[in-house]
C-alpha positions in Angstrom: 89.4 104.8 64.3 90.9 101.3 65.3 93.5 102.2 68.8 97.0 100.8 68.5 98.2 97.8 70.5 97.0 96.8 73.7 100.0 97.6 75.7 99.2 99.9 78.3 95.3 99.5 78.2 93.5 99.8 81.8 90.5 98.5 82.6 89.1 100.1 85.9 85.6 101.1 87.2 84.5 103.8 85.1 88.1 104.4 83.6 89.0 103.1 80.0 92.4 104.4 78.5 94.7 103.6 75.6 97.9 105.3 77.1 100.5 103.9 75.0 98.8 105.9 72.0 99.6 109.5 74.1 102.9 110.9 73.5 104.9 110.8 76.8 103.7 114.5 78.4 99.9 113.3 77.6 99.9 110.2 79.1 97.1 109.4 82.3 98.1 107.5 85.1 96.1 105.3 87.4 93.9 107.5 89.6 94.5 107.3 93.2 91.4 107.5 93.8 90.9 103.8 92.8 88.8 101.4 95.4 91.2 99.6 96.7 89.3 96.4 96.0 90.6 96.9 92.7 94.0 95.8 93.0 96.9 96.7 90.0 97.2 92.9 89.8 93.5 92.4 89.0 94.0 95.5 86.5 96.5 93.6 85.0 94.8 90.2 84.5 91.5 92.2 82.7 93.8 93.6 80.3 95.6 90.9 79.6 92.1 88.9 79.3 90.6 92.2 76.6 93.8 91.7 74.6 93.1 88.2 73.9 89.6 88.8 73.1 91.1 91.7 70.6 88.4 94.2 72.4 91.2 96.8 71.5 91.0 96.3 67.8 87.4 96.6 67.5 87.5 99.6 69.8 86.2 103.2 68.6 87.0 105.0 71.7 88.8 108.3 70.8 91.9 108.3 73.4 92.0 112.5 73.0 87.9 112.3 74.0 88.8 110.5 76.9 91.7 112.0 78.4 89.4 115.4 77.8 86.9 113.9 79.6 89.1 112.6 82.7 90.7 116.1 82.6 87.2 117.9 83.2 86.5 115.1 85.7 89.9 116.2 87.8 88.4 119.7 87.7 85.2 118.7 89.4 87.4 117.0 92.1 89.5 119.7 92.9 86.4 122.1 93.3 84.8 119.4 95.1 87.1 116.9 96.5 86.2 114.7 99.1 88.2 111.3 98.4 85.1 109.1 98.1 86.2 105.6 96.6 83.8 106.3 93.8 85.0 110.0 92.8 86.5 109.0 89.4 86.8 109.9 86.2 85.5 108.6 82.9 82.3 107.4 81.3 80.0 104.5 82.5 81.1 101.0 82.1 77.8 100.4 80.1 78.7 102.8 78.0 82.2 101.9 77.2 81.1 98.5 76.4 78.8 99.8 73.7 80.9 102.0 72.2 83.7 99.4 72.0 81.1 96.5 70.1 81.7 94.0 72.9 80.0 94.5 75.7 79.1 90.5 76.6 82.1 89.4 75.8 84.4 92.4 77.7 81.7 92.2 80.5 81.8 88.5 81.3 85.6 88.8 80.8 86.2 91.5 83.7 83.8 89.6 85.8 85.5 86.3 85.5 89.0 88.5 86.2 87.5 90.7 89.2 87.6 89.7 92.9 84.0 89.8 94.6 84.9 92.6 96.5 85.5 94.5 92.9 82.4 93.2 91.3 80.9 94.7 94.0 82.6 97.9 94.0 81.7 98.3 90.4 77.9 97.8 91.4 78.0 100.3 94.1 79.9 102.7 92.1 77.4 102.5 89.3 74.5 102.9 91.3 75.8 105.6 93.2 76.6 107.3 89.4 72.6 106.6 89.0 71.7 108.5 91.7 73.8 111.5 91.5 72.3 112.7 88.5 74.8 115.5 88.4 75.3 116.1 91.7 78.7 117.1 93.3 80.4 114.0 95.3 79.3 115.8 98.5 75.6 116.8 97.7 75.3 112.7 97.3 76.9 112.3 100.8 74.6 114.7 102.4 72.2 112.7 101.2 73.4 109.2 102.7 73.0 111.5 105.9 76.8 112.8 106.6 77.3 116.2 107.6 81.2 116.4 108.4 83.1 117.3 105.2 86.5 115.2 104.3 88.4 118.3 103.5 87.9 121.8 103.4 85.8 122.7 100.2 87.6 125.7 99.1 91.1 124.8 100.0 93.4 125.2 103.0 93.0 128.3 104.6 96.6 128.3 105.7 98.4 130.4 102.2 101.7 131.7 101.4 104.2 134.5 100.0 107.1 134.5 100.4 108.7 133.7 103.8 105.1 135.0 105.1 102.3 133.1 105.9 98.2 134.3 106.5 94.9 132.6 106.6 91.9 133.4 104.5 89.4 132.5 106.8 85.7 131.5 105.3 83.2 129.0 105.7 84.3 127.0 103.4 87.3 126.4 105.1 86.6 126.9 108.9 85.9 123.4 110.4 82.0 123.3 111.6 82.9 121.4 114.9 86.0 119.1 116.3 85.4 116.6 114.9 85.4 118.0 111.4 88.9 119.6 111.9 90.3 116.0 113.3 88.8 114.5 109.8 90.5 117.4 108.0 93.8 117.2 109.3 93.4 113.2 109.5 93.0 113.1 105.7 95.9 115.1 105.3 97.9 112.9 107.4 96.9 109.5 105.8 97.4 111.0 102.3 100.9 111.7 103.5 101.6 108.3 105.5 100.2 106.4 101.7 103.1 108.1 100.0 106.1 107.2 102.4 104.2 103.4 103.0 102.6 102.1 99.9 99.8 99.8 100.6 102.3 97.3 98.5 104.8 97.3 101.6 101.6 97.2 104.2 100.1 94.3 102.9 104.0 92.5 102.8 103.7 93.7 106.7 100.3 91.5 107.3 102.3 88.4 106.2 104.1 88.8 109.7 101.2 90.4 111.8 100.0 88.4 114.7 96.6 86.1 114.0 93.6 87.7 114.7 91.4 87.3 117.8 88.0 86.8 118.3 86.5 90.4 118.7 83.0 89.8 119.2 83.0 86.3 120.8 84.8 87.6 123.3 82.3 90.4 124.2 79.8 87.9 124.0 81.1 85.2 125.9 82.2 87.6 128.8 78.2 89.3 128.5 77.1 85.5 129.5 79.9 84.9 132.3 79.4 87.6 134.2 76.0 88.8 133.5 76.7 92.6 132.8 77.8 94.6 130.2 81.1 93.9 128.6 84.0 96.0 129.1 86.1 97.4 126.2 88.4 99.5 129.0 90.3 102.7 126.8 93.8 103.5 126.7 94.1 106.8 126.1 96.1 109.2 127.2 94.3 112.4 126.2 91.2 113.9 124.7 90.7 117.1 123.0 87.7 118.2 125.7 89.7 117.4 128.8 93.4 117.6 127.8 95.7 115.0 129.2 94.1 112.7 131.2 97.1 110.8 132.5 100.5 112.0 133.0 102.9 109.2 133.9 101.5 107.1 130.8 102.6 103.6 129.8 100.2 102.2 127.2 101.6 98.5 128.4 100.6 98.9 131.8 97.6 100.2 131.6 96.4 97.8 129.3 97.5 94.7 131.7 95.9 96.1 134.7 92.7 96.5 132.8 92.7 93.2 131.4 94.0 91.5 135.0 90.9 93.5 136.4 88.1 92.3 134.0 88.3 93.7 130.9 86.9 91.9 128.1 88.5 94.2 125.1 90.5 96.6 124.7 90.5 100.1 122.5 93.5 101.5 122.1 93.6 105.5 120.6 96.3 105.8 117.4 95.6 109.5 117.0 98.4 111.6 117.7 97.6 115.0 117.2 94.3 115.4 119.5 94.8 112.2 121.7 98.4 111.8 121.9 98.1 108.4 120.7 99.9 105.9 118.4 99.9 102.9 116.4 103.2 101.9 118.1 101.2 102.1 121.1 99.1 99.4 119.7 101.8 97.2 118.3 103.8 97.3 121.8 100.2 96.1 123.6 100.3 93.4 121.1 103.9 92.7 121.3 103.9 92.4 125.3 101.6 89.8 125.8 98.3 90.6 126.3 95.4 88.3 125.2 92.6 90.9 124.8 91.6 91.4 121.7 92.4 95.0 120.3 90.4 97.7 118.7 92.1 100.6 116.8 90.5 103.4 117.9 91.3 105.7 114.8 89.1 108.5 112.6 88.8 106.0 109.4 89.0 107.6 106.2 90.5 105.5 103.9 90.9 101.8 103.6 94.8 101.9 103.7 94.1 102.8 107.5 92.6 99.5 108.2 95.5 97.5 106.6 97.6 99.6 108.6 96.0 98.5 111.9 95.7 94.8 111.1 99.9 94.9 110.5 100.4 96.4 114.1 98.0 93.6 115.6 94.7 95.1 115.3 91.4 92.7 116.2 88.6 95.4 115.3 88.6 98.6 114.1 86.3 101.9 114.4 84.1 103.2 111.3 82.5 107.1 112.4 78.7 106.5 110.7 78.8 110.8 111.0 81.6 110.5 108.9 81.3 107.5 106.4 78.5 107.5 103.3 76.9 104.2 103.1 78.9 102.9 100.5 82.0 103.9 102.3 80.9 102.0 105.3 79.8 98.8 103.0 83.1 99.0 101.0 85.5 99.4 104.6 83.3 96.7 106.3 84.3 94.3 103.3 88.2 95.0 104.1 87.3 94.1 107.5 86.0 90.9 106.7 88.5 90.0 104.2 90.9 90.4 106.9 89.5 89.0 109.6 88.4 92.3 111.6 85.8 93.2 113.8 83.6 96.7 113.0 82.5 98.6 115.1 79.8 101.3 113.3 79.5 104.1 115.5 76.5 106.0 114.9 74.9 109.3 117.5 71.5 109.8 116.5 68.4 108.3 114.9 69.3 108.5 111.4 72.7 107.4 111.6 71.3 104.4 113.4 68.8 103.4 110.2 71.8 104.0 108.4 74.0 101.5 109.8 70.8 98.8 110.2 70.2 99.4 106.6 73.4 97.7 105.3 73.0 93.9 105.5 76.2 92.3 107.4 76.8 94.5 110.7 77.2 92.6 113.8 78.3 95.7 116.1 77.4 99.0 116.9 78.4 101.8 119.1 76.4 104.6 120.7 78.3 107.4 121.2 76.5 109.5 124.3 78.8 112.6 123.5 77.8 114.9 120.8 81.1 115.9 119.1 79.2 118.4 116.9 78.4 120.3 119.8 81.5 122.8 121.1 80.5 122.0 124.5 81.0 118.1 124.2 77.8 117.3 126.0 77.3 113.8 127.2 73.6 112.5 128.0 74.1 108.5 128.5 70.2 108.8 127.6 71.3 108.5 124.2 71.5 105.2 124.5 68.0 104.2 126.0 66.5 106.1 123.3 68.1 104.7 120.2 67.2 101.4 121.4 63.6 102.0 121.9 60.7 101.2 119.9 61.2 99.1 116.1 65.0 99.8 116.1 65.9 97.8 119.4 63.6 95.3 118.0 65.5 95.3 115.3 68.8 94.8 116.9 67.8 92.0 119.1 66.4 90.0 116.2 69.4 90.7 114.6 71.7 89.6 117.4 74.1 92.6 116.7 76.2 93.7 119.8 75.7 96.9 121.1 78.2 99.1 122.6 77.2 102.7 124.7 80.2 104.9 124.8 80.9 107.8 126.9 79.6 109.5 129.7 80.0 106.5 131.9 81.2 106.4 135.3 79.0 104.6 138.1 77.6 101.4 138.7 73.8 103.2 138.2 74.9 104.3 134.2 76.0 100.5 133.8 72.4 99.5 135.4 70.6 102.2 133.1 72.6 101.2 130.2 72.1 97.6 130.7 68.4 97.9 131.1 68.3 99.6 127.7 69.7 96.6 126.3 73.7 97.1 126.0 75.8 94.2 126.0 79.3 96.3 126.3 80.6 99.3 127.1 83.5 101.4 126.3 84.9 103.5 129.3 87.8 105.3 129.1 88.0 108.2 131.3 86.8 107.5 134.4 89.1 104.7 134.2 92.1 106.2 133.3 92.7 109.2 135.6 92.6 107.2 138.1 95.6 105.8 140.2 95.3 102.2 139.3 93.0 102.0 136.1 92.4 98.0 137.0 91.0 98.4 140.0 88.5 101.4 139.1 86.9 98.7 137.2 85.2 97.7 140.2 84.1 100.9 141.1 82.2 101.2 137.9 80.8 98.2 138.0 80.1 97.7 141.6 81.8 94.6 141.6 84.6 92.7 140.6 83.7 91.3 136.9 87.4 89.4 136.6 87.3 86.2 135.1 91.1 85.1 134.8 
């Protein structure tokens, strides 16, 4: 049965819909769960581009089969949500090009209309469909190696009647470890900052943001000036292991006494709930003058994030490997570079590591020393000696990628031990910050002044 008119038609990784052929209650929107490297305008020049090649006309697809299908997709979503870019709905694209009699012609069409960054969206999203071989969304992440869960499983445990509320406490929803409950509630906070700030109005925002600086030079260039590890010095205020850090807190000043003092970079914490942190913070470091270049230090989930942090004058940004599947990672890295941004991969353990060197294109990694699966927090700056050891510091150096130990730092011996390992930067943020003048520790921790202004 030949489908009516092209109007409405939308052409998407693994979603193919007539909706002007629905009556008004049936219609399907756009899922949300989109990649954002599919933009509405690019979904709007591939239809135009089928219409002309009258793809619709020749099309057998039954609209009612399809919405049926998308309909038992959102099912499997809600049971097992996890807001991968991939998670959608509908057949194969293979598929729907066969059934529709024009698969070279549709196929060459959308490729000639789709940005690089879709075209290879679309390849990761049906490769990852070949893997999963019926697999939920989060058996194929435990796979790529990630353990924390975006959201809770079986829902919120937080339910209501009435004026009364209770919690249903099981495994499914009881975060495993800290950083799985910062995830969860950080999901739920970015799906609630996309609705009162499109991405439309964020992206309008980048037209004004400040030019981006030099992430990674600058940690290389002051590696070869002063002959020790880089600094990326922390402003932070807070952490959830040692509570407020810092009492009489201005995010300015302490970021102009660390850069007066030798810093190279500096990471600025945008987390509010567990750090006490903000983007504002970031934008008013920017606005005041201060040449170091910036990384957002915030729990990435979603690319709107990193569009966010460029328009408050953002020079890198921090992807958890712990937390990211492969193909989240290589789909957020490609925003970075489209935008001009440093990434910095942090990875813990062995297997996040071969993770992270297994995706072609990363220039920086962070070791975190602190094991946030752990209740206790425990810091061992040996971490970082033995990642590096062996075929994977091999790696690395051939490679030339950056690597930064984080954590657990606070004596001119952990610099030494660190540097031997083969670091060329560190982030420090506590020992730095409790103390009176934060610029001045730097010395401390170094031994040495390492100021180069």
């Amino acid at each position: 049965m030949a489908m009516p008119a092209a109007t409405g038609f939308f052409f998407a990784p693994f979603q193919f819909r007539q909706a002007k052929s629905l009556s008004s209650s049936d219609k399907p929107s756009i899922s949300r769960h989109a990649p954002l490297g599919i933009s509405p305008p690019s979904l709007f020049a591939i239809s135009k581009n089928l219409a002309r090649r009258g793809v619709s006309s020749r099309c057998s697809v039954d609209p009612k089969t399809l919405l049926e299908e998308e309909e038992a997709a959102e099912k499997r979503r809600e049971l097992n949500s996890t807001n991968l870019p991939w998670d959608m709905p509908a057949p194969r694209v293979e598929e729907l090009f066969d059934q529709c009699g024009a698969a070279k012609d549709v196929e060459e069409t959308t490729l000639a209309s789709t940005s690089a960054t879709a075209k290879e969206e679309i390849s990761n999203s049906l490769k990852l469909r070949e893997c999963q071989n019926g697999k939920l969304a989060e058996d194929v992440a435990a796979v790529h190696g990630v353990k924390i869960r975006r959201r809770p499983p079986t829902g919120p445990s937080k339910h209501y009647v009435g004026p009364f509320e209770f919690r249903l406490e099981n495994e499914g929803n009881t975060p495993r470890n800290i950083l799985e409950k910062i995830i969860w509630d950080k999901d739920l906070e970015v799906t609630q900052l996309k609705e009162r700030r499109p991405l439309i109005t964020i992206k309008k925002a980048l037209e004004n943001a400040p030019p981006v600086r030099d992430f990674i030079g600058t940690l290389k260039a002051s590696y070869k000036h002063t002959g020790m590890p880089a600094l990326i010095a922390e402003v932070k205020k807070a952490s959830p292991s040692r509570g407020v850090l810092r009492e009489n807190f201005d995010p300015v000043e302490v970021a102009n006494t660390y850069e007066k003092h030798g810093a190279a970079c500096i990471s600025v914490l945008t987390d509010e709930k567990y750090f006490q942190g903000s983007f504002e913070n970031l934008e008013s470091i920017r606005r005041a003058g201060v040449k170091c270049p910036l990384l957002c230090k915030e729990f990435i989930v979603d690319a709107w994030q990193i569009y966010y942090a460029r328009s408050k004058g953002a020079d890198a940004i921090l992807l958890i490997a712990a937390v990211l599947p492969d193909l989240d990672i290589k789909y957020l890295t490609k925003i970075c570079r489209l935008l001009g941004l440093a990434a910095l991969i942090e990875v813990h353990n062995e297997s996040e590591l071969d993770r992270v060197l297994g995706i072609e294109g990363v220039q920086l990694i962070g070791i975190n020393n602190r094991n946030l699966g752990m209740k206790t927090f425990e810091v061992d700056i040996s971490n970082t000696k033995r990642l590096l050891e062996g075929e994977r510091g091999e790696l690395i150096r051939h490679r030339d990628i950056i690597v930064v130990s984080e954590s657990g730092l606070f004596t001119p011996e952990d610099i030494s031990y660190v540097q031997d390992a083969g670091i060329k930067a560190v982030l420090v943020g506590e020992s730095l910050i409790k103390q009176d003048d934060p610029g001045r520790a730097i010395s401390g921790l170094f031994g040495k002044s390492i100021s180069v202004r």
